[in-house]
C-alpha positions in Angstrom: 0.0 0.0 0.0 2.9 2.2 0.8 4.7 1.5 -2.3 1.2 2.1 -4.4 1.2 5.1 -2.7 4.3 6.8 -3.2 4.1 5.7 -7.0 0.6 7.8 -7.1 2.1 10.6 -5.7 4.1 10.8 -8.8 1.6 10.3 -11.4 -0.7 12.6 -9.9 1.5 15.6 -9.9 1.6 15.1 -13.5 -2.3 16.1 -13.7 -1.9 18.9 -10.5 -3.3 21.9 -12.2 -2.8 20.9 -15.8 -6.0 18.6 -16.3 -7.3 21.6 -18.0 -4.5 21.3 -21.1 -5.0 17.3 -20.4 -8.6 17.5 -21.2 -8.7 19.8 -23.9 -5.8 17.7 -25.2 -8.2 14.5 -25.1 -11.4 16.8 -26.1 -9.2 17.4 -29.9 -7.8 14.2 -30.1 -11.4 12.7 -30.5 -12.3 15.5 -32.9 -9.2 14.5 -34.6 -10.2 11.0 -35.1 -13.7 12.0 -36.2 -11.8 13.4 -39.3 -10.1 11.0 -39.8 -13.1 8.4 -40.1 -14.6 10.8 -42.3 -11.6 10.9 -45.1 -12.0 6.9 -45.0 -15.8 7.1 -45.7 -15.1 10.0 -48.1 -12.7 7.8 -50.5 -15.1 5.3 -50.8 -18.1 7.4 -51.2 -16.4 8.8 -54.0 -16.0 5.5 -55.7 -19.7 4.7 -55.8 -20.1 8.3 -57.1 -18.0 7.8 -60.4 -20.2 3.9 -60.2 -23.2 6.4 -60.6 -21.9 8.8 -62.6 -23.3 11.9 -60.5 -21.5 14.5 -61.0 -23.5 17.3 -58.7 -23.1 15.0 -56.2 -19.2 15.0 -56.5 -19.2 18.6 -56.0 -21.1 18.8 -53.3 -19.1 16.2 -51.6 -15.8 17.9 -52.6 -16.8 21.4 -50.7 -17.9 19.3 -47.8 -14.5 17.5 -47.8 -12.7 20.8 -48.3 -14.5 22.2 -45.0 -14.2 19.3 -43.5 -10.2 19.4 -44.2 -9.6 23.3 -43.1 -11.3 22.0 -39.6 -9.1 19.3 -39.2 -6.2 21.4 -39.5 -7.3 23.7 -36.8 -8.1 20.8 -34.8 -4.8 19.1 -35.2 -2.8 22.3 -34.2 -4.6 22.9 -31.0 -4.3 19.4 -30.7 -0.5 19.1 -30.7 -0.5 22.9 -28.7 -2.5 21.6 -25.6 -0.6 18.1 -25.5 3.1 19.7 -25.7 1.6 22.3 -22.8 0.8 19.2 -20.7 3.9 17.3 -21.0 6.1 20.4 -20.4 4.1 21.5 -17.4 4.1 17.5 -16.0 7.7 16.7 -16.3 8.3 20.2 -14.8 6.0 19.2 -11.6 7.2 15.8 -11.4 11.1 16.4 -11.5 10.5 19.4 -8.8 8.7 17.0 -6.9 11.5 14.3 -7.2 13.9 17.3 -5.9 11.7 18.6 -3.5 11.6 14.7 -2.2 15.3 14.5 -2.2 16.1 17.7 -0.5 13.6 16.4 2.7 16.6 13.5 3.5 19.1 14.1 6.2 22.3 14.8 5.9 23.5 11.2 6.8 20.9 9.7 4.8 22.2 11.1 1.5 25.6 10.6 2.7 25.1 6.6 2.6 23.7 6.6 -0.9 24.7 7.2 -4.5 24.0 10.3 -5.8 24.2 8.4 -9.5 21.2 6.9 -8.9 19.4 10.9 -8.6 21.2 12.0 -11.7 20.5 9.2 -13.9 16.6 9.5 -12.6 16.3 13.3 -13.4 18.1 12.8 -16.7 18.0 9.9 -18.4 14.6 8.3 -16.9 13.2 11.3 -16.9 13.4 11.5 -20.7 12.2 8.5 -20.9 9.3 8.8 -18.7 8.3 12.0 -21.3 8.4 10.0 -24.3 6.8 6.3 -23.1 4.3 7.6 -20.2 3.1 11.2 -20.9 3.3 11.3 -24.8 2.5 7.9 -25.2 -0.3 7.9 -22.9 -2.0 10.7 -24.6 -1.2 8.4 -28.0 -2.9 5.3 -26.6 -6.0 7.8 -26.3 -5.9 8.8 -29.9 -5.5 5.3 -30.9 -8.2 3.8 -28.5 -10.7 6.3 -30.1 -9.4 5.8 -33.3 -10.3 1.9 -32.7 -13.5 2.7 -31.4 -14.7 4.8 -33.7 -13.6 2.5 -37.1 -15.3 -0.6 -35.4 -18.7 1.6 -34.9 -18.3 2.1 -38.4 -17.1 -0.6 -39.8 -20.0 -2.9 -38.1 -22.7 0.1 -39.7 -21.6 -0.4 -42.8 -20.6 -4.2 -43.2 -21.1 -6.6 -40.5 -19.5 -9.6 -42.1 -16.2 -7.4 -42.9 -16.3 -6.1 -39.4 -16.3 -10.0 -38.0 -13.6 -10.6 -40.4 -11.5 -7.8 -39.0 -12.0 -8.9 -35.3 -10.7 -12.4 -36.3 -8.0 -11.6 -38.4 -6.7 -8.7 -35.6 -6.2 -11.6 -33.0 -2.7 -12.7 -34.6 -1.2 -9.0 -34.7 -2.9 -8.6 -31.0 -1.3 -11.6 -29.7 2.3 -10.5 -30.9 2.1 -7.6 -29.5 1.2 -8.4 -25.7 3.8 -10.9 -25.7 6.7 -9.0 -27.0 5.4 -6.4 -25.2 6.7 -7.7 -21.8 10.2 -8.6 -23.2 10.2 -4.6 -24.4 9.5 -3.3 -20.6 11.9 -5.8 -19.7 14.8 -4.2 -21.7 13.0 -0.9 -20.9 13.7 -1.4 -16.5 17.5 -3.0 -18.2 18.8 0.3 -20.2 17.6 2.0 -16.8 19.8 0.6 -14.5 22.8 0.0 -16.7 22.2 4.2 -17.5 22.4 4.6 -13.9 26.0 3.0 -13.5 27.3 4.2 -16.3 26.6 7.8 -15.5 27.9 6.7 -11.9 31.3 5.7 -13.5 31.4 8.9 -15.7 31.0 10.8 -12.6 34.0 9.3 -10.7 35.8 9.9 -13.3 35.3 13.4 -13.8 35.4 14.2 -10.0 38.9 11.9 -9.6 40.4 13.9 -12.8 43.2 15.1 -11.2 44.0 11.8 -9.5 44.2 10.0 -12.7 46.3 12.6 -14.6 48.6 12.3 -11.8 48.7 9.3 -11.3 49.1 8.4 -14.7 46.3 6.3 -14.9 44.7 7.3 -18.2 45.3 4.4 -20.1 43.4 2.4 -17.5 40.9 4.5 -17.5 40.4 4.7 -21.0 39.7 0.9 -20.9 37.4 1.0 -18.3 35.2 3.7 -19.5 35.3 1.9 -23.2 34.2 -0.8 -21.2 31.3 0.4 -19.4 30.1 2.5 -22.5 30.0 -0.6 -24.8 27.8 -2.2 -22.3 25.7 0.4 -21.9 25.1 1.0 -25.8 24.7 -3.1 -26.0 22.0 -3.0 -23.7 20.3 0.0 -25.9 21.2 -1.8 -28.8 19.0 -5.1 -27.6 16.6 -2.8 -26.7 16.1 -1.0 -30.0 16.2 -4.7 -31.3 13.5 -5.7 -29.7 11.3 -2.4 -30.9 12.3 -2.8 -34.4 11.6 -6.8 -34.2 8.1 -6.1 -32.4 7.4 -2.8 -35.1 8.2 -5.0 -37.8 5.5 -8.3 -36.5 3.3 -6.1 -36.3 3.3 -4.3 -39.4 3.5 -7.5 -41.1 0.2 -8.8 -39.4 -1.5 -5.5 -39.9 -0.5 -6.4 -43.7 -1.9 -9.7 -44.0 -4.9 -8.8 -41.9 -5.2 -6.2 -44.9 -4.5 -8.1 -47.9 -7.0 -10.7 -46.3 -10.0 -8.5 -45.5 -9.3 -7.1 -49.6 -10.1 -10.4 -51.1 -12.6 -11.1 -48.8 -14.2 -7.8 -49.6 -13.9 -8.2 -53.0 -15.6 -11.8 -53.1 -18.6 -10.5 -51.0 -18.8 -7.2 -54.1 -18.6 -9.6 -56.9 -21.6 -11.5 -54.9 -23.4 -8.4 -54.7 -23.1 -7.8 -50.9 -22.0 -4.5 -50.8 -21.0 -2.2 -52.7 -17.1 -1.9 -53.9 -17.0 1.5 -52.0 -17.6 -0.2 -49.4 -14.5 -2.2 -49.5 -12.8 0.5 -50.1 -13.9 2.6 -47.4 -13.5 -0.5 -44.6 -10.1 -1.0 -46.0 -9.0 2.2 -45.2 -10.9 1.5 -42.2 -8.2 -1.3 -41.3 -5.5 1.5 -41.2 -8.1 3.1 -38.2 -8.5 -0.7 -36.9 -4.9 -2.5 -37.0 -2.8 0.5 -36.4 -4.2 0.6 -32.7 -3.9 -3.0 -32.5 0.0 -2.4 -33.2 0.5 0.1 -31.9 -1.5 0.1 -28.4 0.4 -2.9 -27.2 3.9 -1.2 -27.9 2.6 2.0 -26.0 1.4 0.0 -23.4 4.6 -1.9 -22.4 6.4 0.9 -22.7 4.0 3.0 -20.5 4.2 -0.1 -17.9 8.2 0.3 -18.6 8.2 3.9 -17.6 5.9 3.1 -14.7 8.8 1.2 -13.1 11.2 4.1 -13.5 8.5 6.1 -12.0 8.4 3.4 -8.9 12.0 3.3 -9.0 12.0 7.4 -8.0 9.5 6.9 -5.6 11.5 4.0 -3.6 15.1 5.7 -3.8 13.5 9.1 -2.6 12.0 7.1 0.0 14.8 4.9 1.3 16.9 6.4 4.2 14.8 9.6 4.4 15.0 11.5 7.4 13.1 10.6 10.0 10.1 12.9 11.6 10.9 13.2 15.3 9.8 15.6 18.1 10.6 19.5 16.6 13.2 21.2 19.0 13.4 25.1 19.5 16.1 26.6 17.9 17.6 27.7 21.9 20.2 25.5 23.7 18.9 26.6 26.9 20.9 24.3 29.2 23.6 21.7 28.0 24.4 19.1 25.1 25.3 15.9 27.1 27.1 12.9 26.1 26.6 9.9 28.1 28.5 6.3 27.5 28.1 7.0 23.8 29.9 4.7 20.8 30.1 4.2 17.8 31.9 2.4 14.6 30.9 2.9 11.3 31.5 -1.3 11.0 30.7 -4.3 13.8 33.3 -4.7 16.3 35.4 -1.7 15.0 34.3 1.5 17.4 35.5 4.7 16.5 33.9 6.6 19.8 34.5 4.6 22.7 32.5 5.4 26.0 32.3 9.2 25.3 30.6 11.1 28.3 30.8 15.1 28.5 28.5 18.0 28.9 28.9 20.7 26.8 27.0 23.8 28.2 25.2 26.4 26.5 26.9 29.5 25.8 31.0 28.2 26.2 33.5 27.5 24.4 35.0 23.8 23.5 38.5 22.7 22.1 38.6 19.2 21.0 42.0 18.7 20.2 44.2 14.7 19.2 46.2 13.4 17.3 44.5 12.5 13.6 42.2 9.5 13.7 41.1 9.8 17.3 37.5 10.6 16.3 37.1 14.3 17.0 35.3 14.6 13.8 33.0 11.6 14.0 32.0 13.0 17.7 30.8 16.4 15.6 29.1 14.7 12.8 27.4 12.7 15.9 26.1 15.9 17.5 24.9 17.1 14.0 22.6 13.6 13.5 24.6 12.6 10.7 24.5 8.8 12.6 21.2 7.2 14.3 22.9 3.7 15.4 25.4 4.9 18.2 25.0 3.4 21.9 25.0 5.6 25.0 22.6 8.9 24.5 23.2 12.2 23.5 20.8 14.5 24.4 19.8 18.3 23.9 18.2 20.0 26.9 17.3 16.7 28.2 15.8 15.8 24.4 17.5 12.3 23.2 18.8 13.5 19.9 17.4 10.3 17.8 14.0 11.5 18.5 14.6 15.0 17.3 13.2 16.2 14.0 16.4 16.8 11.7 15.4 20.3 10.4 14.8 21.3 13.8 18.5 19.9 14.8 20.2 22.0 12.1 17.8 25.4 12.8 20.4 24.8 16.0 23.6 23.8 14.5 26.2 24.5 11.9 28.9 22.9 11.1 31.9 24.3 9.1 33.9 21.1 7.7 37.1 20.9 6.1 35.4 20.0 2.7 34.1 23.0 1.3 31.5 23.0 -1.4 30.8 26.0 -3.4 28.5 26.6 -6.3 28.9 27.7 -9.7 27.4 31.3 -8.6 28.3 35.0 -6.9 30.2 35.1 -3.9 27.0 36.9 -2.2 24.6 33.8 -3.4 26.8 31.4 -2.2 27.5 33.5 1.0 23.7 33.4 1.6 22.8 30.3 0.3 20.2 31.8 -2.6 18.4 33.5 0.7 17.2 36.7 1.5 19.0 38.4 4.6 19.7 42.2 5.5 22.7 43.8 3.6 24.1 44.5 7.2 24.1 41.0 8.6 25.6 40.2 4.9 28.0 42.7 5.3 29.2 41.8 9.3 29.5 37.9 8.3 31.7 39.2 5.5 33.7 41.3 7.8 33.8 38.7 10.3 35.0 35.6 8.1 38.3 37.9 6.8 36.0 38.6 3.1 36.4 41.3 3.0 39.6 42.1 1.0 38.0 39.5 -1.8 35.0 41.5 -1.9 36.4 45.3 -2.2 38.6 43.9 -5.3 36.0 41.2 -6.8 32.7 42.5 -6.0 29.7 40.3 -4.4 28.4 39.6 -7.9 32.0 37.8 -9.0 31.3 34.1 -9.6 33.4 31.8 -8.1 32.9 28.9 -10.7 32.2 25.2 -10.5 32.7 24.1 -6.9 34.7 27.8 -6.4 37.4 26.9 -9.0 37.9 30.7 -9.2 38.6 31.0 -5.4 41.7 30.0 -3.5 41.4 27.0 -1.1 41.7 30.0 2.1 38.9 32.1 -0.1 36.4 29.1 -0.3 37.1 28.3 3.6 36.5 32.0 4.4 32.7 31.7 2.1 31.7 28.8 4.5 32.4 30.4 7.7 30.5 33.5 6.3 27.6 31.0 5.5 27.5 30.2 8.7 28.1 33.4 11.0 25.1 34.5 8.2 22.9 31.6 9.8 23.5 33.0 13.4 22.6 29.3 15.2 23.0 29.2 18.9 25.7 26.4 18.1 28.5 26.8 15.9 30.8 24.0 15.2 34.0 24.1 13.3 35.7 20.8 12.2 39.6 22.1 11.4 37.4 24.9 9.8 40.9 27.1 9.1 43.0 24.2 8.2 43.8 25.8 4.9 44.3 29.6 6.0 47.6 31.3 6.6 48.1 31.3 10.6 47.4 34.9 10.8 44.3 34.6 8.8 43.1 31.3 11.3 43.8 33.6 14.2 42.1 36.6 13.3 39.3 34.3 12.0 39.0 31.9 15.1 39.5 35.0 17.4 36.3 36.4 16.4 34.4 33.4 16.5 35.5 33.1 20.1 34.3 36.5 21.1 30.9 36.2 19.5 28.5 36.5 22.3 25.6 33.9 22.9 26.7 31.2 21.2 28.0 27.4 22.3 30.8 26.8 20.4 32.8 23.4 19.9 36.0 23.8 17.4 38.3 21.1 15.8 41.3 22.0 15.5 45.4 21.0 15.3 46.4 24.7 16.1 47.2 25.0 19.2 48.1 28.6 19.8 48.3 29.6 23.5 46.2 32.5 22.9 43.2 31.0 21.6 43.3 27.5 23.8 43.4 30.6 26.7 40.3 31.4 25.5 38.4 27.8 25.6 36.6 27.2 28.8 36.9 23.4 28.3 39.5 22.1 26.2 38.6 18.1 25.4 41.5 15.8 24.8 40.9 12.9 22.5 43.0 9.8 21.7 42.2 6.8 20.3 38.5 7.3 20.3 38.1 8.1 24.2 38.5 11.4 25.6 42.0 11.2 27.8 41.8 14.5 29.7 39.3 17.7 29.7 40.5 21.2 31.2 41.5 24.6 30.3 44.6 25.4 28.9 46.8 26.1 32.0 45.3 23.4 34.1 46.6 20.8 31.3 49.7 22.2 31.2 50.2 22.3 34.7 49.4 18.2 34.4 51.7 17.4 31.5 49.7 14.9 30.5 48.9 13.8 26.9 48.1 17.6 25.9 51.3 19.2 27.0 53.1 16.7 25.1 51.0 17.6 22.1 51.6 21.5 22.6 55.4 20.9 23.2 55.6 18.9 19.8 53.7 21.5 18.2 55.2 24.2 19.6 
């Protein structure tokens, strides 16, 4: 029921304030097939016209015909107008619904899945899904009234060629529905292989600079050959199986032709009907069997794109964040860590028995040697992991039961990885929001921007993932992003790694005199001025957290952190 459920969501957004264009759409395509009936009748009409040799009555049928013509045209173009309006507007809602579903995960959902699988589904499927569900479902229309309408008139004007028809249509029918469900086969196939090839292409490109340097191209080479000449195999059995299932049909509808001609002709020469008659239910076959092939073709392929629709709904819906109890965005008393661990694998614990209380309004060091787990503790506290021991809790609030966009209307974090878009330094400063030109302008100040800014200007782009920037200019836009966000906690995971020591100092320095806030900072620089400054400073090694104190108490124990200051020092 869920699945059912999810899947409708989809195919209803499709209709969600566009079933005016949809009906209008259907309203001409069964004007359209009512001119298209009357051409058939028309041809033969005119046949037993020159039989009777009435020439007044040509003419009259002519300006009828030319009327009837004009109309069709008008019809046609509306038609086509009102159908291209509903695709466009449909694939619009249903990829911003797909984002809009994506951009509701948590950050440690998305960070466990393959962000291939997205890409491939707003590209490749998507185009798909246009062609073999919304285009083709507003052909199977044309052609199911286009069948109904030439077997009402077929049976009005011949009976015995109408029963004909029905039997003869059964072989083309057949062939259809059952290479129809090899074709949604290949259809789900081409899918999935799309969806690993565009992961590989995407490695690729993202690992450039690794290869070149590695001197791996030659390797790479063959493995990308690799993967593309088993994803154009895969199309390639797929377009074989369209052409092989186009051409059985076409060949029935022939036969089904050729075999309703003779058998009108015999009932003519027997005086059954009239030879336009014939005529006119043979056209009437093109009305009758080109549903019958075609319908079955559109159908599997409509059932095709139904799957990649159900494949969106399911990835959107795996690993999505989870809806627990909203928290305001205030840190009124204390984060607190009690017994917590945690290892990303069984039996291999990263955090080991972690308990500490970090109270609102101070200011945290966690400080180790690399690999001791000071950045898995912060990822922790931002809810990027749900399967930890122990508890961590926020003003008494176990964090697995807090909602996640509550948790981060608390919380930033300013990693070491910095992602920047291909935009302005302003947009990406503000994340494509709205704040005051003042707040802008402190968080500028504040982050060390604002040298960058006087010579660039905010309206400089700073190209794909800030190409444009240096590695201390991206790190400066990401603290900026979040001194802009002004949460009551503000955690920095080696946040100045990459900034000249001045720059870090000035930088840190400023964080640590912003008033109101809790924060916790990451970091390898241990400067006695700014450990000074740290209420608690939290020593970490191996996973478990060796000593806590300020800076002169630890010194004064020369313990694990004086040794670490003296080496750095």
């Amino acid at each position: 029921m869920k699945r059912n459920s999810d899947i409708r969501e989809y195919t209803q957004t499709f209709y969600q304030h566009n079933r005016a264009n949809f009906a209008l759409a259907l309203f001409l395509i069964i004007l359209s097939t009512g001119g298209m009936l009357y051409f058939s009748w028309v041809m033969g009409e005119v046949t037993n016209i020159m039989a009777a040799g009435d020439l007044s009555r040509l003419w009259h049928t002519l300006g009828i015909t030319v009327a009837a013509l004009a109309v069709t045209v008008v019809v046609e173009l509306l038609m086509y107008y009102y159908k291209t309006k509903f695709v466009h507007k449909a694939l619009r809602q249903y990829k911003n619904l797909a984002f809009s579903r994506l951009s509701e995960k948590s950050i440690s959902a998305f960070s466990r899945e393959n962000t291939s699988r997205y890409l491939s589904a707003l590209t490749n499927d998507a185009n798909s899904i246009e062609e073999n569900y919304l285009n083709r479902s507003i052909l199977l229309l044309y052609h199911c009234a286009l069948f109904v309408g030439g077997l009402a008139m077929m049976v009005a004007l011949s009976w015995q060629l109408a029963l004909a028809t029905i039997v003869l249509s059964l072989i083309p029918m057949v062939c259809s529905l059952s290479m129809g469900k090899k074709l949604a086969q290949w259809e789900k196939a081409m899918s999935d292989q799309n969806e690993m090839f565009v992961a590989q292409v995407k490695d690729f490109l993202t690992g450039f600079s690794v290869i070149k340097s590695f001197k791996a191209e030659r390797e790479v080479n063959h493995l990308f050959q690799a993967s593309n000449a088993e994803t154009e195999q895969v199309k390639e059995h797929r377009r074989r199986w369209d052409a092989m299932l186009s051409a059985a049909t076409q060949m029935c509808g022939t036969l089904l032709q050729i075999g309703i001609f003779f058998y009108g002709a015999w009932l003519a020469i027997r005086g059954d009907i009239q030879m336009g008659t014939v005529l006119i239910v043979l056209n009437l076959c093109n009305c009758f069997t080109q549903p019958i092939q075609i319908v079955p073709q559109y159908w599997a392929s409509r059932k095709a794109a139904l799957a990649l629709i159900q494949k969106l709904a399911r990835i959107t819906r795996e690993n999505a964040g989870h809806a627990g109890t909203p928290i305001p965005p205030v840190l009124a008393q204390a984060i607190t860590l009690d017994h917590v661990g945690f290892g990303h694998e069984p039996d291999k614990p990263v955090l080991r028995d972690l308990s500490f209380r970090f109270e609102a309004g101070k200011r945290y060091a966690i400080v180790g040697s690399s690999g001791s787990g000071k950045s898995t503790l912060l990822s922790l506290l931002m809810g990027s992991y749900q399967d930890y021991t122990g508890s961590i809790s926020i003003d008494g609030q176990e964090l697995r039961e807090v909602d996640t966009d509550s948790l981060y209307d608390l919380m930033s974090l300013i990693g070491q990885n910095v992602f920047l878009f291909d935009d302005t330094i302003r947009r990406n400063i503000t994340m494509f929001r709205d704040f005051p030109a003042s707040q802008v302008e402190q968080s500028i100040k504040r982050s060390g921007l604002s040298a960058l800014v006087a010579e660039r200007g905010n309206d400089y782009r700073c190209g794909e993932n800030g190409v444009s920037l240096s590695g201390g200019e991206r790190q400066r836009v990401s603290i900026a992003r979040a001194l802009l966000r002004g949460t009551p906690v503000l955690m920095l995971d080696e946040a100045t790694a990459s900034l000249d020591n001045q720059t870090a100092y000035d930088i840190t320095d400023a964080i640590l005199h912003l008033d109101g806030l809790t924060r916790i900072v990451v970091t390898h620089r241990l400067d006695e001025a700014l450990m000074g400054q740290y209420d608690q400073i939290i020593v970490m090694k191996d996973g478990q957290i060796r000593e806590t104190g300020t800076f002169q108490d630890l010194m004064n124990a020369k313990e694990f952190f004086y040794s670490l200051y003296t080496l750095a020092s």
